[in-house]
C-alpha positions, 0 to 999 in steps of 0.5 A, spaced: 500 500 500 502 506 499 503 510 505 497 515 503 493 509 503 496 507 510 495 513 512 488 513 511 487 506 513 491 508 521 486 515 522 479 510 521 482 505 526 484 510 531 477 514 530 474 508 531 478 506 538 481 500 535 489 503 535 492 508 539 497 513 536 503 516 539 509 520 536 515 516 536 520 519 542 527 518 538 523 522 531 518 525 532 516 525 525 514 517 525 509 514 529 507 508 534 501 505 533 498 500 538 492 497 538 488 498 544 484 493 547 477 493 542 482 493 537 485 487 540 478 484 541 475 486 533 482 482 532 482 476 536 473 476 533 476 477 526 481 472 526 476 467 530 472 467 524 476 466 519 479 460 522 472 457 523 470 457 516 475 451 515 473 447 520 466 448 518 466 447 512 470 441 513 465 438 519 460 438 513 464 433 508 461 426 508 467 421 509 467 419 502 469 428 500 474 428 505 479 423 501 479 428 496 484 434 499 488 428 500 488 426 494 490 433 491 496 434 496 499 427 494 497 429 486 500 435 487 507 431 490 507 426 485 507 431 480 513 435 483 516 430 484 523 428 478 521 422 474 524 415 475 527 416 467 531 421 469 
């Protein structure tokens, strides 16, 4: 991103109270961004859905679909995989 995009971005979160911003002591012209304890709780939900769906998605397979990413995975090996040939 460039950093007017970041800019941006940083002045929504901390005007939603979910990062707080301090000037940096050693250069004043660079900024310390935290994040604040809703922004740490907004995270931990964010993160929380996104590694559910996974396992969601995954506990709706029938037993014969969860062969199937298996399989894929070994395809996929097998295929980078030199040929006996040479």
């Amino acid at each position: 991103m460039r950093p007017q995009s970041l800019t941006r971005v940083f002045a929504e979160l901390e005007a939603e109270g979910l990062i707080a911003r301090e000037t940096d002591t050693v250069d004043r012209r660079r900024s310390v961004l935290t994040l604040t304890e809703p922004g740490r709780r907004a995270l931990e939900r964010d993160m929380a859905e996104r590694d559910g769906w996974p396992a969601e998605a995954l506990g709706a397979l029938g037993e014969t679909e969860h062969g199937v990413p298996a399989s894929a995975a070994l395809r996929e090996r097998l295929a980078g995989m030199p040929s006996p040939e040479g």
